[in-house]
KEKE-3310 file (N, C-alpha, C; in steps of 0.2 Angstrom, whole numbers, plus 5000, padded with zeros to 4 digits):
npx = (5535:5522:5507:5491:5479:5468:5457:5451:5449:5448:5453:5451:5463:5474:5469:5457:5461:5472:5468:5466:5463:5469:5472:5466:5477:5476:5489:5493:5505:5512:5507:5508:5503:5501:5500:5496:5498:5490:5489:5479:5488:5498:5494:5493:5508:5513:5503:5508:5522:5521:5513:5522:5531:5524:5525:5514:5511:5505:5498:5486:5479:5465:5460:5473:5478:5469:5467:5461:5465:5453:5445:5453:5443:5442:5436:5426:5420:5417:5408:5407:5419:5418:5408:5417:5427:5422:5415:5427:5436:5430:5431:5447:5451:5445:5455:5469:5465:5465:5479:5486:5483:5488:5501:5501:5505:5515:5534:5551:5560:5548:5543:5550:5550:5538:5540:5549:5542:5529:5538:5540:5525:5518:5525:5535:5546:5548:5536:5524:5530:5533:5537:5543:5548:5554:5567:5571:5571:5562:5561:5562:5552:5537:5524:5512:5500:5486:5478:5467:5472:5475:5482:5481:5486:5481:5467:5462:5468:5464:5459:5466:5469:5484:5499:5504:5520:5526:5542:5551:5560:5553:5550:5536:5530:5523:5516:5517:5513:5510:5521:5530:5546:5554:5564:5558:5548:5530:5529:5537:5538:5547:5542:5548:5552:5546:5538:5524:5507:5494:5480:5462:5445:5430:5419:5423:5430:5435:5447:5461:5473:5487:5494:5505:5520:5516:5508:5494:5490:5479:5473:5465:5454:5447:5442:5437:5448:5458:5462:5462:5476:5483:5482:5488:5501:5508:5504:5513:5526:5526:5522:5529:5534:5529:5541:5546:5552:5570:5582:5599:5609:5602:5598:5610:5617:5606:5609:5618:5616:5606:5616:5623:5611:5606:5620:5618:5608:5607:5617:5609:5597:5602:5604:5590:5576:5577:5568:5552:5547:5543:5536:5525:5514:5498:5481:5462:5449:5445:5432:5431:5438:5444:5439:5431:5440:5454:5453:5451)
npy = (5334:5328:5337:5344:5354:5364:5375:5378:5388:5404:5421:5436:5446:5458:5473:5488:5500:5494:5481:5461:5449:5433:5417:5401:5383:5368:5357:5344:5334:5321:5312:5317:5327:5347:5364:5380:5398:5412:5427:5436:5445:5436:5425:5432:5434:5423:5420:5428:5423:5410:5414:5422:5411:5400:5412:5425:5417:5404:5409:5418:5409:5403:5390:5386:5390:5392:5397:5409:5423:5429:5446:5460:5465:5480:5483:5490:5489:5476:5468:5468:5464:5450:5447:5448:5440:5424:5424:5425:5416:5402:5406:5406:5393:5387:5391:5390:5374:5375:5377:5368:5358:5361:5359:5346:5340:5349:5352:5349:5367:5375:5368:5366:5379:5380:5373:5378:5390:5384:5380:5390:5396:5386:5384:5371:5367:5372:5366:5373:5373:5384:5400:5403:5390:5388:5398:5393:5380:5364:5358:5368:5377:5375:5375:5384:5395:5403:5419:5431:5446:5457:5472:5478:5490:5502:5509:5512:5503:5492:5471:5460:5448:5438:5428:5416:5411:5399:5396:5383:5390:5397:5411:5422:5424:5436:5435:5444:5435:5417:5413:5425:5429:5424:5435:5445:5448:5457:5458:5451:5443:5440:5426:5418:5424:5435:5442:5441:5435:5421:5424:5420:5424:5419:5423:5422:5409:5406:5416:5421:5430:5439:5447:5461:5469:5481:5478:5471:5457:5453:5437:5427:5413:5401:5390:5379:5371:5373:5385:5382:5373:5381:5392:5381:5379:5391:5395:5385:5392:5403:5402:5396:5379:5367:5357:5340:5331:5330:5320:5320:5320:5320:5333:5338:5335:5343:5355:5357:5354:5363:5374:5371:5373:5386:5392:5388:5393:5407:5410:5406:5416:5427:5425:5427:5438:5446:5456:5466:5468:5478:5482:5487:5495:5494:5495:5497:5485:5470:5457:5440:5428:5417:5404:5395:5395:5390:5380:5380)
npz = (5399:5403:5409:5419:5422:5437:5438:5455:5466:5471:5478:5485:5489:5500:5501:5501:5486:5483:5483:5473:5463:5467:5459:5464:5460:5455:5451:5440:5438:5428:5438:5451:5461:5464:5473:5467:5467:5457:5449:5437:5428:5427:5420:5407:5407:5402:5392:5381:5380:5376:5363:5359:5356:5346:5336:5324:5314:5316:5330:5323:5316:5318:5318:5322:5334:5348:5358:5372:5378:5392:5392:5402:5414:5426:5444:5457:5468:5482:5475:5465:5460:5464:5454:5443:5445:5446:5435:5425:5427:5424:5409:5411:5415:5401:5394:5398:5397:5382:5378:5384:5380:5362:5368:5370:5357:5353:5344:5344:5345:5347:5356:5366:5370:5374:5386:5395:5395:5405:5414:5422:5425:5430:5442:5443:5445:5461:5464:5473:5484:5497:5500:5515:5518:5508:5509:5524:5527:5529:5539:5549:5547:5557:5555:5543:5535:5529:5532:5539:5546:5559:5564:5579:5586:5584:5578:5568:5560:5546:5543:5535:5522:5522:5522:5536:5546:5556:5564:5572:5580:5586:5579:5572:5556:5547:5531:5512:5504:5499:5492:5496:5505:5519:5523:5519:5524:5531:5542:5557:5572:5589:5597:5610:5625:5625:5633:5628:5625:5624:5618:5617:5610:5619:5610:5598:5592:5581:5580:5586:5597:5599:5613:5618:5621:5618:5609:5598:5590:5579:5571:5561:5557:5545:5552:5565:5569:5563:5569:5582:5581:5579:5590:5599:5595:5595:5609:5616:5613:5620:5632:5647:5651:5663:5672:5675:5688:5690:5691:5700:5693:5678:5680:5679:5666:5658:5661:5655:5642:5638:5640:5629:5620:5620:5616:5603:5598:5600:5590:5578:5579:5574:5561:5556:5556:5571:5577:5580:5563:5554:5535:5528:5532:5526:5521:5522:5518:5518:5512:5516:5508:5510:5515:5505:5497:5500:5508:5522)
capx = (5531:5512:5503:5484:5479:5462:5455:5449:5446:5452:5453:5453:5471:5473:5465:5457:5463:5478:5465:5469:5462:5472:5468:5469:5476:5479:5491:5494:5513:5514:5502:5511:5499:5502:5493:5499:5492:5491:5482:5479:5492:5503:5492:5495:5514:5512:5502:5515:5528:5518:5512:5529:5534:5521:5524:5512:5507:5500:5492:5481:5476:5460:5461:5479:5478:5461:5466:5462:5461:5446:5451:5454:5439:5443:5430:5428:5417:5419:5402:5407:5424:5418:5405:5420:5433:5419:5414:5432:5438:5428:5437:5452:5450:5446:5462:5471:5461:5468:5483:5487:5479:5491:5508:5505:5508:5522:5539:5555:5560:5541:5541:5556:5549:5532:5540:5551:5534:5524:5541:5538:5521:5517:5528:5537:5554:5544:5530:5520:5533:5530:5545:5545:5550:5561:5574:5573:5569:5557:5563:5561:5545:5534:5515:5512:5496:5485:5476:5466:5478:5475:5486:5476:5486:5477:5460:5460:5468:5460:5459:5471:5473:5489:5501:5509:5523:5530:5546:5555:5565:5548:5547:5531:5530:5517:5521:5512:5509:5513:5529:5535:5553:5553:5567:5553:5540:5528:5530:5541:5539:5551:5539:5552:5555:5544:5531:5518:5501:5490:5471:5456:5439:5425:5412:5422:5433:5440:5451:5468:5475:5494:5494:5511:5527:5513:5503:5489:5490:5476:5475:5459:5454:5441:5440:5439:5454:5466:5462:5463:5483:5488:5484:5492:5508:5509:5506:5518:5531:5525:5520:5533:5530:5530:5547:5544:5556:5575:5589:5604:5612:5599:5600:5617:5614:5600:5611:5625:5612:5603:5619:5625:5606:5607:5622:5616:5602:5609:5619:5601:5594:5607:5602:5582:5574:5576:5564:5548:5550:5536:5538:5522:5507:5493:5476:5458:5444:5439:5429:5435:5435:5448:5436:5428:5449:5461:5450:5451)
capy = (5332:5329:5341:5344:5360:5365:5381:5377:5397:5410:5423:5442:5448:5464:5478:5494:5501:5489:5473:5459:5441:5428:5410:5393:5382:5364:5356:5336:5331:5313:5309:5321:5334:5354:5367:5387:5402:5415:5433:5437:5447:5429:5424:5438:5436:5416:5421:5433:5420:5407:5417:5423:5404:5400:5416:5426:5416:5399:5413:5420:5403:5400:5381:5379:5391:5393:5398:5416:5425:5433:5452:5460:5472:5482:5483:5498:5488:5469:5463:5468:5461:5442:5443:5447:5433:5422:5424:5427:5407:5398:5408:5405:5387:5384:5394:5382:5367:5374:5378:5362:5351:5362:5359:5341:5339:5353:5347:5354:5372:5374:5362:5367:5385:5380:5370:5383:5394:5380:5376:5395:5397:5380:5379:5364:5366:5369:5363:5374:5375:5391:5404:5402:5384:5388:5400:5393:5373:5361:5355:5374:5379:5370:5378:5388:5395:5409:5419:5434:5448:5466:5475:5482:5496:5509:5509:5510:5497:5488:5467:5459:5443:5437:5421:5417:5405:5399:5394:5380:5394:5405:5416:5422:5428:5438:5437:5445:5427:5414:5413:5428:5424:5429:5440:5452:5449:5462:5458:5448:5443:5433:5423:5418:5428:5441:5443:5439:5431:5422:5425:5416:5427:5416:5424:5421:5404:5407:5422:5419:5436:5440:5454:5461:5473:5488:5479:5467:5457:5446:5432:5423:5405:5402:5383:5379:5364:5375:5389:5379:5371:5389:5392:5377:5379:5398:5394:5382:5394:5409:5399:5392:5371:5363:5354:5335:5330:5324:5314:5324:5316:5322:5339:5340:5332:5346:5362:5356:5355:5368:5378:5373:5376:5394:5396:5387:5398:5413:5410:5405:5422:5433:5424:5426:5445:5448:5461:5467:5472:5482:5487:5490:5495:5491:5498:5493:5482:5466:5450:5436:5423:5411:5398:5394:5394:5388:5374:5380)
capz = (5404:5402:5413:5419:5426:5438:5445:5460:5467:5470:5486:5488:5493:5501:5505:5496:5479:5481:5481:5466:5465:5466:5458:5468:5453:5455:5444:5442:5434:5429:5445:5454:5464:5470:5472:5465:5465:5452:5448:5432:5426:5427:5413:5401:5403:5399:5382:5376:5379:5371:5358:5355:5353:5341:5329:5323:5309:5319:5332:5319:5314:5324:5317:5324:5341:5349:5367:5369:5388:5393:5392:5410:5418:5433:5447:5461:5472:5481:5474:5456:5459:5463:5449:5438:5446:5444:5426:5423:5431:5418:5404:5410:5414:5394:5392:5400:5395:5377:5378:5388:5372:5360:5369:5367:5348:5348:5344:5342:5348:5349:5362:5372:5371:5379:5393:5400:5400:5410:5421:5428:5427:5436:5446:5441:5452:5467:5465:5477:5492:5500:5501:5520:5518:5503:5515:5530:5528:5528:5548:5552:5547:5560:5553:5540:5531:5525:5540:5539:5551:5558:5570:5584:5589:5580:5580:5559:5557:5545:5540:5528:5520:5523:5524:5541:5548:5563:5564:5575:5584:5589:5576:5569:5551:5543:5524:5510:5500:5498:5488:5498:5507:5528:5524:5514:5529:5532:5551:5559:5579:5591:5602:5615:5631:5622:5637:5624:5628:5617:5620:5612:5613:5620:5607:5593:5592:5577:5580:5591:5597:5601:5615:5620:5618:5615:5602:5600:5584:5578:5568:5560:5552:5542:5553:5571:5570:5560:5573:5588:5581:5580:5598:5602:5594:5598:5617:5617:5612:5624:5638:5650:5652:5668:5674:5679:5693:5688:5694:5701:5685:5674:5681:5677:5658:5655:5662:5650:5635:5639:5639:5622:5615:5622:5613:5596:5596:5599:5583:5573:5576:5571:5552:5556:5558:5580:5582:5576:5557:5548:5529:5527:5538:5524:5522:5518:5525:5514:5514:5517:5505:5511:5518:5499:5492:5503:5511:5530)
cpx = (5524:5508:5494:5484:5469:5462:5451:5445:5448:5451:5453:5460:5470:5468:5463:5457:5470:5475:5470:5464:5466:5469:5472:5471:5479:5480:5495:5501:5514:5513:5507:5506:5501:5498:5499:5493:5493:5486:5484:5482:5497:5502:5493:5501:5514:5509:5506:5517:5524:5516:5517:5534:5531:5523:5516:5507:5503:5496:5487:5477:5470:5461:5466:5477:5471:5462:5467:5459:5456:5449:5450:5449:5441:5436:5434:5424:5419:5416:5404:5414:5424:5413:5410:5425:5429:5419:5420:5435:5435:5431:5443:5453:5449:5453:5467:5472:5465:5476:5489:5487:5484:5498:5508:5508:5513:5527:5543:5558:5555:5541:5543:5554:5544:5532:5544:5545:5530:5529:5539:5533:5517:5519:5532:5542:5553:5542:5527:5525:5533:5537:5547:5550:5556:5569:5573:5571:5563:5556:5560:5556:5539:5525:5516:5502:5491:5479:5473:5470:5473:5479:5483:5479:5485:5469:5456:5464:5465:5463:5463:5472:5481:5492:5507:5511:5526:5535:5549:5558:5561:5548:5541:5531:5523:5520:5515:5506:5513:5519:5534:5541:5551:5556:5563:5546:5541:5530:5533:5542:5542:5546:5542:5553:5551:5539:5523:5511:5497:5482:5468:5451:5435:5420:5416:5430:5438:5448:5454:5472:5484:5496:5501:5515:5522:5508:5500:5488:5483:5475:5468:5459:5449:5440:5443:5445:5459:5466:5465:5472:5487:5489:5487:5498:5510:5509:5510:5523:5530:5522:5527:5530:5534:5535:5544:5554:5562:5578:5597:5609:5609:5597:5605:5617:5609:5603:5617:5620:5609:5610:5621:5617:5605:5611:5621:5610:5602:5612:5613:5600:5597:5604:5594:5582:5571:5572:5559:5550:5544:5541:5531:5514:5500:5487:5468:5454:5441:5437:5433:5433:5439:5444:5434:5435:5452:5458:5451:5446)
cpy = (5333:5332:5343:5349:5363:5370:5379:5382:5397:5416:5431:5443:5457:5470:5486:5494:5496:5483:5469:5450:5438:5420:5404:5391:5375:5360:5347:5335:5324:5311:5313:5327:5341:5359:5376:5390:5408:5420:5433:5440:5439:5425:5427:5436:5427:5417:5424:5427:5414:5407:5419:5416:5402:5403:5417:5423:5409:5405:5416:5418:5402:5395:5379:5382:5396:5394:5404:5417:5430:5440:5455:5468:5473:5483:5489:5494:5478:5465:5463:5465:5452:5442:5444:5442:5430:5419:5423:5417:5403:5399:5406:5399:5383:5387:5390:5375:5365:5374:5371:5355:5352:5359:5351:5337:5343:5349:5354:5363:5376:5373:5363:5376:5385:5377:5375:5387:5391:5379:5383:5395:5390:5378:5373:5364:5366:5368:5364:5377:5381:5393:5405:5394:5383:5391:5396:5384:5371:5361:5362:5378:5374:5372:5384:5389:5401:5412:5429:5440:5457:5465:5480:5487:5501:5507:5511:5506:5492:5479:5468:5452:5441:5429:5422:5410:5405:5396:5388:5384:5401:5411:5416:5427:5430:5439:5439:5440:5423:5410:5419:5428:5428:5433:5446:5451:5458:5463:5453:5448:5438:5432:5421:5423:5436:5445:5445:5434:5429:5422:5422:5419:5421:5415:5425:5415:5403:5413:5420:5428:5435:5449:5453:5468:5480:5486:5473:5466:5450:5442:5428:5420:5406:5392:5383:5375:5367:5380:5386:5374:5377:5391:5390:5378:5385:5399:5392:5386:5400:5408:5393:5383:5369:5360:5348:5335:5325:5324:5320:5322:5321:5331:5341:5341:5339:5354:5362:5358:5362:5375:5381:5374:5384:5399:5395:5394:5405:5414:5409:5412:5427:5431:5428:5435:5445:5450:5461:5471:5474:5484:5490:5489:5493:5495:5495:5489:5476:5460:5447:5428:5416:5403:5393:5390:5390:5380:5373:5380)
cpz = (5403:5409:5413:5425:5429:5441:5449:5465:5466:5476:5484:5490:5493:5503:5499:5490:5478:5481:5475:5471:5464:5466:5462:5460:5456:5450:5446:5435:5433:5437:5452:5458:5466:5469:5471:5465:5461:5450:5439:5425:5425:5420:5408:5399:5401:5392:5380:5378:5377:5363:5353:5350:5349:5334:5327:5319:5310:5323:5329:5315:5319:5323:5320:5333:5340:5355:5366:5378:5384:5394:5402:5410:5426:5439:5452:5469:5474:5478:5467:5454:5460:5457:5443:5438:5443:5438:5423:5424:5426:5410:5403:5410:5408:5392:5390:5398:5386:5375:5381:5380:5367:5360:5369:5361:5347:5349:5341:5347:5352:5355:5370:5374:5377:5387:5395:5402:5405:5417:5425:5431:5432:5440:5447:5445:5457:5471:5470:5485:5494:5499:5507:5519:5512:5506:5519:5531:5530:5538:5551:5553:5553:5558:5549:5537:5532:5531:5538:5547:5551:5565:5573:5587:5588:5578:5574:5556:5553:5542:5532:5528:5519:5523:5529:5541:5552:5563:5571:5583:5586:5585:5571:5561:5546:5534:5518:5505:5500:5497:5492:5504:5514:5529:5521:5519:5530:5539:5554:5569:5583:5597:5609:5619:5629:5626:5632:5626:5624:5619:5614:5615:5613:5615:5598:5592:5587:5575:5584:5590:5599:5605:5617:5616:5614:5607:5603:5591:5583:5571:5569:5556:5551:5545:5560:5573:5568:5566:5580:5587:5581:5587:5601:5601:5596:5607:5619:5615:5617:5630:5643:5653:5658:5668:5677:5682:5690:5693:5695:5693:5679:5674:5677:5669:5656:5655:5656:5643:5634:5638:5631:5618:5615:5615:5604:5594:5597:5592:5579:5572:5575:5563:5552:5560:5569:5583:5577:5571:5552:5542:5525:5529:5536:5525:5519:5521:5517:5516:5513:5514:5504:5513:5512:5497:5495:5506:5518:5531)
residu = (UNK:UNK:UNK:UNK:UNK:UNK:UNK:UNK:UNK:UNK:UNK:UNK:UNK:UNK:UNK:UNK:UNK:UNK:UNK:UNK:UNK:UNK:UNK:UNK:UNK:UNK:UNK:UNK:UNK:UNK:UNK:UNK:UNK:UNK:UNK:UNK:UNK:UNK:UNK:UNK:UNK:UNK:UNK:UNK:UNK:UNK:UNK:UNK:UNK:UNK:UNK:UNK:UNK:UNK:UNK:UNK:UNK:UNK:UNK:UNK:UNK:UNK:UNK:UNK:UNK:UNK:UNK:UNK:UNK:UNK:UNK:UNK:UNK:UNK:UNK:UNK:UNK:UNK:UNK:UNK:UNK:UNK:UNK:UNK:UNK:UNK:UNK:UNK:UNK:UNK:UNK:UNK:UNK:UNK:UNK:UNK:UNK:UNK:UNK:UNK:UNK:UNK:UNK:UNK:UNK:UNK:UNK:UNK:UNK:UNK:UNK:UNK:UNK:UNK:UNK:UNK:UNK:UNK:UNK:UNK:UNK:UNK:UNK:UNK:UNK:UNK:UNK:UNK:UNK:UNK:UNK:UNK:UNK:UNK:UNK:UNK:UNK:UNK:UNK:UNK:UNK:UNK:UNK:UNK:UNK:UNK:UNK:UNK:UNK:UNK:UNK:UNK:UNK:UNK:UNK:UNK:UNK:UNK:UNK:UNK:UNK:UNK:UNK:UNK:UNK:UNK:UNK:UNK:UNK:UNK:UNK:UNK:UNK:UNK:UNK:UNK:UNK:UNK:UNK:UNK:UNK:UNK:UNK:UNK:UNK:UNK:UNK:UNK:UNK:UNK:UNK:UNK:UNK:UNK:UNK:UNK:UNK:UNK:UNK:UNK:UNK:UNK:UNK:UNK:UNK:UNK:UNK:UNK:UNK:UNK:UNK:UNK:UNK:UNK:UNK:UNK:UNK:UNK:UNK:UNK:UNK:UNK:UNK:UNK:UNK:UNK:UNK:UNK:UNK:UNK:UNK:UNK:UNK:UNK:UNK:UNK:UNK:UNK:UNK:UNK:UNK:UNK:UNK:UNK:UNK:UNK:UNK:UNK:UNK:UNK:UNK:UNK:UNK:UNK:UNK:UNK:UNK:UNK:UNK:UNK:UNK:UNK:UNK:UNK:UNK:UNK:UNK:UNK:UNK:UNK:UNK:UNK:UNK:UNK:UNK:UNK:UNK:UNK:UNK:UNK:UNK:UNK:UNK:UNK:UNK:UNK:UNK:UNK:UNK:UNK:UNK:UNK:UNK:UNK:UNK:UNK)
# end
């Protein structure tokens, strides 16, 4: 499979001493597009297993293999952390660039060594799809995507980058990336029947709050149009919709479905997390650099 691969950015995740960058990375398969994202450690275990499929004695050929990662500095602060992604992105983007140009001459065991390391690290099997859409279906997931979050019922709470997703069947999932599945959400809330309300501050458009059940969860965009579809679908799930006027007929037809929906979906959320599920409360206060990355 001939492959072409771009850093695009890269984002802040998390919070604190647990921080980590992670890289936009978009990748074209035989005119095929998706987008992964990947921190630096991902790259390490790609060279060794590259490296390993080479053998020592091309890797220590500069003339045959010439892709070398940039080494890994740690930072303590946020301003010394983007000027290391930064400088770091362009490093790695020759990496890439090399490493990409080698594999199309190998042949052989070679060959087939390089493409199992590229199907991981690219993603090749699912190409980007998220791990909410990977459990729970394409039909099921109705809005997904990356949302800075804090949970207001502490008052040191602090901001987290996060990915959320809403489900079909009103469930709201906070997850901690991308690829992670909704049965490992950090947080998990049923929107239905929940006495939840969704507020929008005046003085700041981009923030969509979820008060209710003793907690006050918010949730911000880095773009007025993604913010304003969240409220939308969110309301629509925790807002009771007007009734237009039916047909004694239609009455009937609506109490019959209405019944068997009840019972389908009581079945549904016995599979899907019911209640609110914390595994882990988080800590830490960072910038926010999704706006640049993700393209909200």
């Amino acid at each position: 499979m001939s492959l072409a691969c771009e850093i695009v950015g890269w984002a802040q995740v998390g919070g604190g001493p647990w921080r980590h960058a992670e890289y936009r990375l978009l990748v074209n398969a035989e005119g095929q597009k998706w987008v992964i994202y990947r921190r630096y450690n991902a790259f390490v275990d790609l060279d060794k297993q590259l490296r390993s499929a080479l053998g020592p004695e091309k890797v220590e050929d500069a003339g045959v293999w010439s892709a070398e990662l940039p080494r890994k500095i740690g930072s303590s602060a946020a301003s010394s952390l983007w000027a290391v992604v930064e400088h770091r992105m362009t490093a790695l983007q020759t990496y890439l660039d090399n490493v990409l140009k080698y594999s199309e001459n190998a042949v052989g065991g070679e060959r087939i060594a390089m493409d199992t390391a590229f199907q991981k690290f690219f993603d090749v099997d699912n190409r980007g799809v998220s791990g909410a859409v990977l459990e729970l279906g394409q039909s099921v997931v109705v809005r997904e995507g990356f949302a800075r979050t804090r949970d207001a019922r502490h008052m040191m709470t602090m901001w987290h980058n996060y990915f959320v997703a809403v489900t079909s069947r009103g469930v709201l999932y906070v997850l901690k990336g991308l690829y992670e599945r909704p049965s490992d959400a950090v947080l998990s809330i049923p929107l239905i029947d929940s006495n939840i309300k969704v507020a929008v501050k005046d003085s700041d458009s981009l923030q969509v709050e979820l008060v209710g059940f003793q907690r006050s969860l918010l949730l911000r965009f880095t773009s007025h149009d993604d913010a304003a579809a969240w409220t939308r679908i969110l309301s629509d799930f925790v807002t009771p919709q007007p009734e237009k006027k039916l047909t004694a007929a239609q009455k009937k037809q609506k109490q019959k479905a209405t019944l068997l929906e009840e019972k389908r979906t009581a079945e549904l959320r016995k599979a899907e997390l019911p209640v609110e599920h914390i595994r882990s409360n988080g800590v830490g206060n960072t910038a926010d650099e999704l706006s640049t990355v993700y393209g909200m």
